[in-house]
C-alpha positions in Angstrom: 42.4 28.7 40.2 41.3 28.9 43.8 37.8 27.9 42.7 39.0 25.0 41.1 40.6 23.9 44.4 37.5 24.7 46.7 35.1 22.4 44.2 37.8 19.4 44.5 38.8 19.5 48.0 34.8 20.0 48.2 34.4 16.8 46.4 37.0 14.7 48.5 35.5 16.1 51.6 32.5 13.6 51.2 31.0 11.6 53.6 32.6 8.1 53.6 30.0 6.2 55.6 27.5 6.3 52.6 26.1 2.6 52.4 25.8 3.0 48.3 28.2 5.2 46.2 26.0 7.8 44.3 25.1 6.7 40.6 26.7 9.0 38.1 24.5 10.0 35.2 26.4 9.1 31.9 26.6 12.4 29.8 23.5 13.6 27.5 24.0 14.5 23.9 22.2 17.3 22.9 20.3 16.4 20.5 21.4 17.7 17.1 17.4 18.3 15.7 14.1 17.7 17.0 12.8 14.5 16.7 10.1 14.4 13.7 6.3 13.5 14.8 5.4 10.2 14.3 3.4 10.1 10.9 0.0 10.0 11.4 -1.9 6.5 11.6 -4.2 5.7 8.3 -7.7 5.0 9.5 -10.4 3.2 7.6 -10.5 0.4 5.2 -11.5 -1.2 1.8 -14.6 -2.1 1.6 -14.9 -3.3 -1.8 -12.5 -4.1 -4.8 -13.0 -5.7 -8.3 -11.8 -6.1 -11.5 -14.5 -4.7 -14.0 -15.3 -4.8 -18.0 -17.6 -1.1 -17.3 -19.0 0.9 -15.0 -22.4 2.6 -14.6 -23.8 5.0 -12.3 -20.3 5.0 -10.4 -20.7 0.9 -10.2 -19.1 -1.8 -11.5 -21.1 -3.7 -14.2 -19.8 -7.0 -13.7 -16.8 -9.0 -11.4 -13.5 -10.2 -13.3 -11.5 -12.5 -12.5 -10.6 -13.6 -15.9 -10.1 -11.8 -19.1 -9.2 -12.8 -22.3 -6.6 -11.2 -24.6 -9.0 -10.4 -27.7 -10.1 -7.6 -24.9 -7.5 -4.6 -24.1 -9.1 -2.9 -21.4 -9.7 -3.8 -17.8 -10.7 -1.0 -15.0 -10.1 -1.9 -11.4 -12.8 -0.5 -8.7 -12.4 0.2 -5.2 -14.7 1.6 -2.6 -13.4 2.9 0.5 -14.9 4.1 4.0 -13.6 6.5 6.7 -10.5 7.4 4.6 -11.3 11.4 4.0 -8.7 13.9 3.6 -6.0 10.6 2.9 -4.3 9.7 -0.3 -4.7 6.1 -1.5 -3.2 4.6 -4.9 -4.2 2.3 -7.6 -0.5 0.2 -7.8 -1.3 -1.9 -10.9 1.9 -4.4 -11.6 2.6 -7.4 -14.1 5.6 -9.9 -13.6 6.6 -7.9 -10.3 7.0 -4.6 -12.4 4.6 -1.4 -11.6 3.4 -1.1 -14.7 0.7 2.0 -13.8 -0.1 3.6 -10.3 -3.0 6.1 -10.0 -3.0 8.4 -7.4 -6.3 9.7 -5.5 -7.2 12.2 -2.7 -10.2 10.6 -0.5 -13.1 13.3 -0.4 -15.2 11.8 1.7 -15.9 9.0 4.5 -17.9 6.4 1.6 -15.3 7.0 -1.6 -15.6 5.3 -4.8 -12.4 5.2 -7.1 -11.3 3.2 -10.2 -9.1 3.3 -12.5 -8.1 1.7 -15.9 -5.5 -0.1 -17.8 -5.0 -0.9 -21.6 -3.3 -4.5 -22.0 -1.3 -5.6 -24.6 -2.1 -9.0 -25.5 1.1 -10.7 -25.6 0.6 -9.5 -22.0 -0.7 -12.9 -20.8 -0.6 -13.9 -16.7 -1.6 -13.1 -14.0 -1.8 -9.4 -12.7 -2.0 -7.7 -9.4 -3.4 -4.3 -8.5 -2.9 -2.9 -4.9 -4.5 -0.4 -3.1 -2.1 1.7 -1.3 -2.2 4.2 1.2 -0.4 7.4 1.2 2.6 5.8 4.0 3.3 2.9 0.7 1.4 0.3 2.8 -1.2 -2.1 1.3 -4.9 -2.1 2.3 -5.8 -4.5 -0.7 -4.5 -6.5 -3.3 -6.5 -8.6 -5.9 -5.3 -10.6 -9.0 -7.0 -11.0 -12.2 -5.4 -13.8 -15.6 -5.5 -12.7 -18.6 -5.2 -15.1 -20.7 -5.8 -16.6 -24.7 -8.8 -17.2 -25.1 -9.3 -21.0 -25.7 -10.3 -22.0 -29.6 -13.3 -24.1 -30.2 -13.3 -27.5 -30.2 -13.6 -28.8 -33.8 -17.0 -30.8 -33.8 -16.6 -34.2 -35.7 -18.1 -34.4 -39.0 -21.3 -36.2 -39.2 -21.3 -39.1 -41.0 -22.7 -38.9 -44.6 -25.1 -41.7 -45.6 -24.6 -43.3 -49.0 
């Protein structure tokens, strides 16, 4: 009890010529956990991405934009530079549903991926395939229609002489 008395007749015992009153610090919490590290930043980029009927020799064959619905397959090809040791994702989606997403680990600073999807063809419109990284953000997005393919015109018939 006697200590208690000393600390508050020390604090009234304070100068009162002091030309600003001394800030008080508002109490700390302590913090309940450690703050988590920030995630680390994705480096590197997309350097190519296509829509492609084949591929050969880890290359596309050809570039799709278009694909009729007498075909069912499509395969989607990305190449990617300074993205080892990351995860990226093939996030293929039709009428804003993910219909597919294929997952890869980057091996090494050039990377070529693709991956492929089977259509239905009643599944007609446009689709979208991202490339994501392993945070859920988008490096790259292309589109590709698949459409019905359009029937031939019927040719008049010549005229028959008499």
């Amino acid at each position: 009890m006697k200590t208690a008395l000393f600390i508050s007749s020390l604090v009234l015992a304070l100068p009162a010529f002091a030309a600003e009153p001394a800030a008080v610090a508002p109490p700390v919490a302590a913090p309940s956990s450690p703050t988590p590290p920030a995630p680390a930043k994705n480096f590197g980029t997309v350097t190519r991405a296509q829509f492609t009927s084949a591929m050969q020799e880890h290359e596309p064959v050809d570039k799709l934009t278009t694909l009729t619905n007498d075909k069912t397959r499509i395969l989607f090809f990305t190449e990617l530079k300074d993205m080892a040791g990351q995860k990226v994702a093939h996030r293929w989606e039709y009428n804003d549903k993910v219909m597919l997403e294929t997952r890869f680990d980057v091996g090494s600073d050039r990377w070529r991926v693709f991956s492929a999807k089977t259509l239905y063809p009643s599944w007609t419109g446009e689709w979208k395939v991202s490339v994501v990284d392993q945070a859920g953000g988008t490096l790259s997005a292309s589109t590709f229609t698949y459409e019905i393919p359009e029937k031939p015109t019927a040719r008049p018939a010549a005229p028959q002489k008499p």
